[in-house]
C-alpha positions in Angstrom: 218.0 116.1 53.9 218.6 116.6 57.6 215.6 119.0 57.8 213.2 116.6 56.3 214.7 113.6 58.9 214.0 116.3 61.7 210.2 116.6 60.7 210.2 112.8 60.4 210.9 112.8 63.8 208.7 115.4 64.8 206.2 113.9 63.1 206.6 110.3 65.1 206.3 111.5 69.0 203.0 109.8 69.2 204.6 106.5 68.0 207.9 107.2 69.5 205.9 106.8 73.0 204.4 103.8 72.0 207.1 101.9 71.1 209.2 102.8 73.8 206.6 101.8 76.4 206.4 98.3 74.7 210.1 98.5 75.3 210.2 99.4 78.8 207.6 97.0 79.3 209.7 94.0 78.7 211.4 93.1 82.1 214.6 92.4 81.2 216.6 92.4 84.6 220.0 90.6 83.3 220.9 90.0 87.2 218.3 87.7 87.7 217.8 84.4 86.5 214.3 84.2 86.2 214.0 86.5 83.8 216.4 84.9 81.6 213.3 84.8 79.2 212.6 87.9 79.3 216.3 89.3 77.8 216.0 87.3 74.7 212.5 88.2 73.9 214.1 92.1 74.6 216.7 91.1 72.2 215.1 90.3 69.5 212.1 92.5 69.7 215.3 95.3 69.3 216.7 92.9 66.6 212.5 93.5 65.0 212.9 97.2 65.9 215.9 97.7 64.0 214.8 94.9 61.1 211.9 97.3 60.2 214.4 99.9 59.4 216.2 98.0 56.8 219.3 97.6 58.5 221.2 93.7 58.7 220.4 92.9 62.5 221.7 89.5 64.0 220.8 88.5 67.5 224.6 87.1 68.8 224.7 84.4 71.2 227.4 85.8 74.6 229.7 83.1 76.5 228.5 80.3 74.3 225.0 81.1 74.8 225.5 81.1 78.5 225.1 85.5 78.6 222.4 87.4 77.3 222.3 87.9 73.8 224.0 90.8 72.1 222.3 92.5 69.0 224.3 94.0 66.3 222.6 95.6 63.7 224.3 97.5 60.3 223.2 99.6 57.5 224.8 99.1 54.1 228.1 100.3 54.1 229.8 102.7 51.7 233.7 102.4 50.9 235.3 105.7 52.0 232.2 107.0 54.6 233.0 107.4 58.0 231.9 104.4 59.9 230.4 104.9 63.6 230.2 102.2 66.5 226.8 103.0 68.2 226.8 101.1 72.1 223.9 101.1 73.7 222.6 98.6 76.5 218.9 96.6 76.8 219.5 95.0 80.2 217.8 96.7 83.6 218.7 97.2 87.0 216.0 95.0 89.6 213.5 97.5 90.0 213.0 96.3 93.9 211.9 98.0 96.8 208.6 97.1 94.5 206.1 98.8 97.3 208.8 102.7 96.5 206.9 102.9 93.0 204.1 104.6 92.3 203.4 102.8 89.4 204.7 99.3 88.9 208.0 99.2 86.9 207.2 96.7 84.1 204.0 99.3 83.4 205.2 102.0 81.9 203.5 105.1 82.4 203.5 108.6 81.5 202.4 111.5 84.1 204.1 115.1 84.7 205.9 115.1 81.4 208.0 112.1 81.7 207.4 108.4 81.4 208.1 106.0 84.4 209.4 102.6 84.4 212.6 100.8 85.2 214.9 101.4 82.4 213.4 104.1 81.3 216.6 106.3 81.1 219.1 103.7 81.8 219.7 103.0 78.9 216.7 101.9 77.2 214.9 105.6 76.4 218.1 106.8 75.5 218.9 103.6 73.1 215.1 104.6 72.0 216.1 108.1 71.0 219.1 106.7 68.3 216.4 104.4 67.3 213.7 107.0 66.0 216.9 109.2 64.8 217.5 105.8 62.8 213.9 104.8 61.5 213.9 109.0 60.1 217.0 108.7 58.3 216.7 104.9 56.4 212.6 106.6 56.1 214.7 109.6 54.3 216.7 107.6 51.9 219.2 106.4 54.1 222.2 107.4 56.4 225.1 109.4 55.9 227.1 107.1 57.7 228.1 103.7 58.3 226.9 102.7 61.3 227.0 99.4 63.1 224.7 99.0 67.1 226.3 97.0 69.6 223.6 96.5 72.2 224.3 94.2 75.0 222.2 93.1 77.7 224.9 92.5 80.3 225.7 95.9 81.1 224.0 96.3 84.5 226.0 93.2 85.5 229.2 94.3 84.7 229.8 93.2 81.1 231.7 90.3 82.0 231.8 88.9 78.5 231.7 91.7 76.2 235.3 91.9 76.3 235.7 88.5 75.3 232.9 89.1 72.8 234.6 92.3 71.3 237.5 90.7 70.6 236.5 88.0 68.6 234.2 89.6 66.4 236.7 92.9 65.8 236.6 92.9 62.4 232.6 93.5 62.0 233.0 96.3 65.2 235.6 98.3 63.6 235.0 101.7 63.3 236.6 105.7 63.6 234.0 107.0 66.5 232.1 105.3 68.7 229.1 107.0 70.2 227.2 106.4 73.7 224.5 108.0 75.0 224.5 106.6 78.6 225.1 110.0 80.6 223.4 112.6 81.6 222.4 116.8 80.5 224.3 118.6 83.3 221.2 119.7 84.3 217.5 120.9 82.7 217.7 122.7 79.5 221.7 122.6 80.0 222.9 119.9 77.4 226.3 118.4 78.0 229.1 116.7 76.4 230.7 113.9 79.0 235.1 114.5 78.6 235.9 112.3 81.1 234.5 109.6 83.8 235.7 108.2 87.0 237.0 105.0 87.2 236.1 102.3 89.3 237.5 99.4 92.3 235.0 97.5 93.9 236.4 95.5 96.5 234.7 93.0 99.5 236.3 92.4 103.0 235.1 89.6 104.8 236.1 89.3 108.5 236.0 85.4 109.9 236.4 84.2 113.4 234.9 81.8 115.6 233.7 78.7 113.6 229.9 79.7 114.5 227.8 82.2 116.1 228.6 82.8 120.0 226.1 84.0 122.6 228.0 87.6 123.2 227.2 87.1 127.6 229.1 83.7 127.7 232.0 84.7 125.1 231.7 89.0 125.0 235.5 90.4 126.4 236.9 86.9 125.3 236.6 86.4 122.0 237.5 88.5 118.7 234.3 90.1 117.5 234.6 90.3 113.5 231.9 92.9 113.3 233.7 95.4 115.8 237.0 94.5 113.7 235.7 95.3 110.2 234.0 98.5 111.9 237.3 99.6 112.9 239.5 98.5 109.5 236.5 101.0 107.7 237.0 103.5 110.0 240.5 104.2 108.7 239.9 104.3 105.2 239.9 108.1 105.9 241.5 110.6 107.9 239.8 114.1 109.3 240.2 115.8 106.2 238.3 113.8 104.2 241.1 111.9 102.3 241.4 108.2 101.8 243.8 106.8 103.9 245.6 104.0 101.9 249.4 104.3 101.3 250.2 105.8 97.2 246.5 106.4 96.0 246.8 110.1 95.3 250.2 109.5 93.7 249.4 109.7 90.3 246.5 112.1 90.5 246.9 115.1 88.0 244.7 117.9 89.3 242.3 119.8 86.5 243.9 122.6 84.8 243.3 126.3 85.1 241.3 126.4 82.2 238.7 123.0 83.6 238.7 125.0 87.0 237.2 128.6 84.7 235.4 126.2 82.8 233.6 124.9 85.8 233.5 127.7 87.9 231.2 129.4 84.9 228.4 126.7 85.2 225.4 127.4 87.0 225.9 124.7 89.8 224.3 126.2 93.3 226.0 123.9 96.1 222.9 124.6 98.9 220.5 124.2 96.1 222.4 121.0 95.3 222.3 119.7 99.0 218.5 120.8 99.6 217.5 119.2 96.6 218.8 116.1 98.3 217.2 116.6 101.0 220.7 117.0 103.0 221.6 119.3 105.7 225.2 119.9 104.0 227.7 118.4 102.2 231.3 116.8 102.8 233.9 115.2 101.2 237.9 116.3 100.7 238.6 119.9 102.3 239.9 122.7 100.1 237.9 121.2 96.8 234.3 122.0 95.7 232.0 120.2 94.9 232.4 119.8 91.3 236.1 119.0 91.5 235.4 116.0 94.4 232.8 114.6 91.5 234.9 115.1 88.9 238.4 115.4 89.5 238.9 113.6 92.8 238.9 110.0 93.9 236.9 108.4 96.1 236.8 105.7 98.6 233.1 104.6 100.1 231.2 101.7 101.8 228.2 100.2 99.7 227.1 98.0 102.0 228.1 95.9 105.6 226.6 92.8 106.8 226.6 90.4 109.5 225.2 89.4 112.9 221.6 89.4 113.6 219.6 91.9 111.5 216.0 90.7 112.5 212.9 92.2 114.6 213.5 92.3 118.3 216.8 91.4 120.1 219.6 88.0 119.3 223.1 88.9 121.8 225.1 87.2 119.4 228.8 87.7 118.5 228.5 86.5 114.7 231.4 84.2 113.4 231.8 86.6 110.6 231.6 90.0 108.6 231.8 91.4 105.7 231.9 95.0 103.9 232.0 95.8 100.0 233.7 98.9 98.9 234.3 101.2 95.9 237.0 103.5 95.1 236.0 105.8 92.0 239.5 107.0 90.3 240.3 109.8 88.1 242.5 109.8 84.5 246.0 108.7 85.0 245.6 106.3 88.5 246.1 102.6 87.9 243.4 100.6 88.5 245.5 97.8 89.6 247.5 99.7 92.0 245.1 101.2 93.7 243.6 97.4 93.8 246.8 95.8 95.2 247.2 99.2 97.6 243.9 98.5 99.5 244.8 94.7 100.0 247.4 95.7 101.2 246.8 98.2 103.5 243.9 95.8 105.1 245.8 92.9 105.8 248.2 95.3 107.6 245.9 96.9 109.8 243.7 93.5 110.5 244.7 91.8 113.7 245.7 87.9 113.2 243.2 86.7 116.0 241.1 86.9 112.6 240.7 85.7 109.3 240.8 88.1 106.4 239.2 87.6 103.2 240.2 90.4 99.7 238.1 89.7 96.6 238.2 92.2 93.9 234.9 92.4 91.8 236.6 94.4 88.9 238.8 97.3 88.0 238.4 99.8 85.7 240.4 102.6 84.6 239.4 106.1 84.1 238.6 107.7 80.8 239.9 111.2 79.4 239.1 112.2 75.8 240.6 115.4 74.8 238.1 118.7 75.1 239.5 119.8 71.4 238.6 116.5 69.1 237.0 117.3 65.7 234.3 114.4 67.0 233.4 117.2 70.2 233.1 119.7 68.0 230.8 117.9 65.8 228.8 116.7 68.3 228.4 120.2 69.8 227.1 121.0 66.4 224.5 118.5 66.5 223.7 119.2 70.0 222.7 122.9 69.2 220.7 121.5 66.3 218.7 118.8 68.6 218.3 121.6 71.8 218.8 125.0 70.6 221.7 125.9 72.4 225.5 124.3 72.9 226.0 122.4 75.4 228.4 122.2 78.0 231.8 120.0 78.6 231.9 118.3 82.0 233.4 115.3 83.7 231.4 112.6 84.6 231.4 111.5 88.3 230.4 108.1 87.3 231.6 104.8 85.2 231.1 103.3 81.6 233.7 100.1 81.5 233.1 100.2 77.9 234.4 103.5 77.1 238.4 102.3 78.1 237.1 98.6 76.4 236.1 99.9 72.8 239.6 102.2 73.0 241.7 99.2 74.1 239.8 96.8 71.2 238.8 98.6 68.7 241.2 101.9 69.1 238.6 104.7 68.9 237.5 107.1 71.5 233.9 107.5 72.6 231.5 110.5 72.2 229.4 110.4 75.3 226.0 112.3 74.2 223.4 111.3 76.8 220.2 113.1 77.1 219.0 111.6 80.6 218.8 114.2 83.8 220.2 114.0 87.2 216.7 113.8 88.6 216.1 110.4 86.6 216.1 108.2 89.7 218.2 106.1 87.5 218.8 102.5 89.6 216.1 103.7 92.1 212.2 103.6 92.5 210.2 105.6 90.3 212.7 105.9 87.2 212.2 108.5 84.5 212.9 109.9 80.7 211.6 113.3 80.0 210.1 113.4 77.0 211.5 116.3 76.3 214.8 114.0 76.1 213.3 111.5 74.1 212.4 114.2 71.6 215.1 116.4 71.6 217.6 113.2 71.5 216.0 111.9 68.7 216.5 115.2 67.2 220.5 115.1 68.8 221.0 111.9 67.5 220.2 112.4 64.1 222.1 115.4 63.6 225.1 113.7 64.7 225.0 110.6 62.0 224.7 114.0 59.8 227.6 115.8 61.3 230.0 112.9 62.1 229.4 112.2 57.7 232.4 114.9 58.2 234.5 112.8 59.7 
């Protein structure tokens, strides 16, 4: 049965680009309110999507009606089959700087193999690829699983109600494996399963003083100046070697084990190919590590962004009444997430000077996620994986973070199988986003061996 659901697929590329260009096409940018619209007409053209395929599809008001609307979709379920959680997400980042793309990001469009468009690997080609893998199997007879789709459109804004959302509709989300496929190959024809991801603080500092604005010749030497005191509060959030400076936030950090640092050390990962590729002169980051093991296996502290004072054409000599910084600490498995949080307030209200007022909000906390390398879910996924690519893939870390992953295991109590078929050259939340198609087609191919393989379960 698999084979003939394979040449289904291969059969539908033609259409498979179609549809998801009608996809990507839809703007449906959850942080921003005017296009409030736009995510429920993305939510139920999915809802149609998925319809078409004969599975039970209902469009779920979020928050009361107040979030974007989740869809959650089912085949019909068979007593004593394995059931599988698919998450996927229809929500966009905001495709601006608008005048970076070569082609606008609402028009999708397909040029050097790929197709470009905002979305277009995060997460909606990806979503797109278990979607064809779906329409092949129910064309087939049907799958050999239970499956239920969860597919939000709040991702990209932090998923601040799926939690509450999960929870009260448990019962029709249960499930033995979930499966996301929101990551990434580990690079071109190198397919890889995703062990473990970073977890994620994101904090903002803001720096107050003087009531207003003061003109920096009558009040300069006199007067605190809350950008010069946020630059300095930054500058010790590391020392000379590269580590972050706040009191306990390597205490629980387990370092990979012998066999993660062979495992690594085999994979074709060029560090002055990685650097030129980014157009950088060299790297950094913690001494005595390389570069895999400071994106995989060591946290991080960094500044995403500082404002204040006059940022206009041309000169203002203004001391600005006040500043502020947001920051992100990426953590690895076994650091608490509310530790580390209560560490960094700390440690900024200590070294702040009390001619100021000091502001701590925390945006969200998130642990990290570890799923063992040995799981009968990896293995079958590595089967399926071979199937869709022609070769196994890979186990890696992931640098990144998926809140969901540690919510579905705190909810619903199943680990995640993260199977993503995007590239690191995707340009995903930047101008010019891409999916290979290539990925979309072997993906579609991935994805439907893996409702196969996972029938094992």
């Amino acid at each position: 049965m698999l084979q003939a659901v394979l040449q289904t697929i291969d059969a539908r590329r033609d259409q498979a680009i179609s549809a998801l260009k009608e996809f990507l096409s839809i703007p449906s940018v959850s942080a921003q309110p005017s296009h409030k619209a736009d995510m429920r007409r993305c939510a139920q053209w999915l809802a149609d999507q998925l319809s078409s395929a004969s599975l039970q599809v209902t469009v779920m008001p979020v928050a009361g009606g107040e979030g974007h609307p989740a869809v959650v979709a089912k085949n019909k379920h068979v007593p004593a089959r394995p059931t599988v959680l698919y998450y996927g997400h229809y929500d966009v980042q905001p495709p601006e700087p608008l005048e970076l793309w070569t082609t606008p990001p609402f028009e999708p469009s397909v040029r050097n193999g790929a197709i470009y468009a905002r979305g277009a690997a995060d997460d909606k080609g990806q979503v797109w690829a278990h979607i064809e893998a779906i329409l092949a199997w129910q064309a087939q007879g049907g799958l050999p699983v239970n499956l239920t789709l969860l597919i939000e459109g709040e991702e990209e804004v932090g998923s601040e109600n799926l939690r509450e959302f999960v929870a009260a509709n448990r019962p029709g989300l249960r499930a033995d494996i979930a499966v996301i496929s929101d990551t990434i190959l580990f690079a071109r024809g190198i397919p890889a399963i995703t062990y473990s991801l970073r977890g994620l603080v994101y904090m903002e500092l803001t720096v107050t003083a003087a009531a207003v604005d003061l003109h920096s010749g009558l009040y300069g030497g006199a007067v605190p100046n809350p950008l010069n005191i946020l630059a300095e509060l930054l500058a010790t959030l590391h020392d000379r070697d590269g580590r972050v400076n706040i009191p306990g936030f390597y205490d629980k950090v387990i370092p990979p084990s012998p066999q993660e640092r062979q495992m690594w050390a085999k994979l074709p990962f060029d560090e002055k190919q990685y650097a030129a590729d980014l157009k950088l002169p060299g790297l950094t980051g913690e001494i005595a590590f390389s570069t895999l093991e400071r994106l995989w296996a060591r946290p991080t502290c960094d500044i995403n962004g500082i404002t204040g004072g006059y940022q206009g054409p041309g000169s203002k000599t203004v001391i600005a009444s006040k500043a502020s910084a947001k920051v992100s600490m990426r953590l690895v498995p076994n650091q608490d997430a509310v530790a580390v949080r209560d560490a960094f307030i700390e440690a900024m209200r200590q070294r702040c000077p009390s001619c100021v007022k000091l502001d701590v909000e925390c945006f969200g906390q998130t642990p990290a996620v570890l799923v063992p390398q040995n799981s009968r879910g990896i293995e079958l996924a590595s089967e399926a994986i071979e199937i869709g690519y022609g070769i196994r893939p890979v186990l890696i870390r992931g640098a990144a973070s998926i809140p969901v992953v540690e919510l579905i295991k705190s909810n619903l109590g199943i680990d995640a199988l993260l199977v993503g078929f995007g590239l690191p050259d995707d340009c995903v939340h930047s101008p010019n986003e891409k999916f290979d198609l290539d990925a979309l087609y072997c993906g579609s191919r991935t994805a439907a061996a893996l409702y196969e393989r996972l029938g094992k379960l």
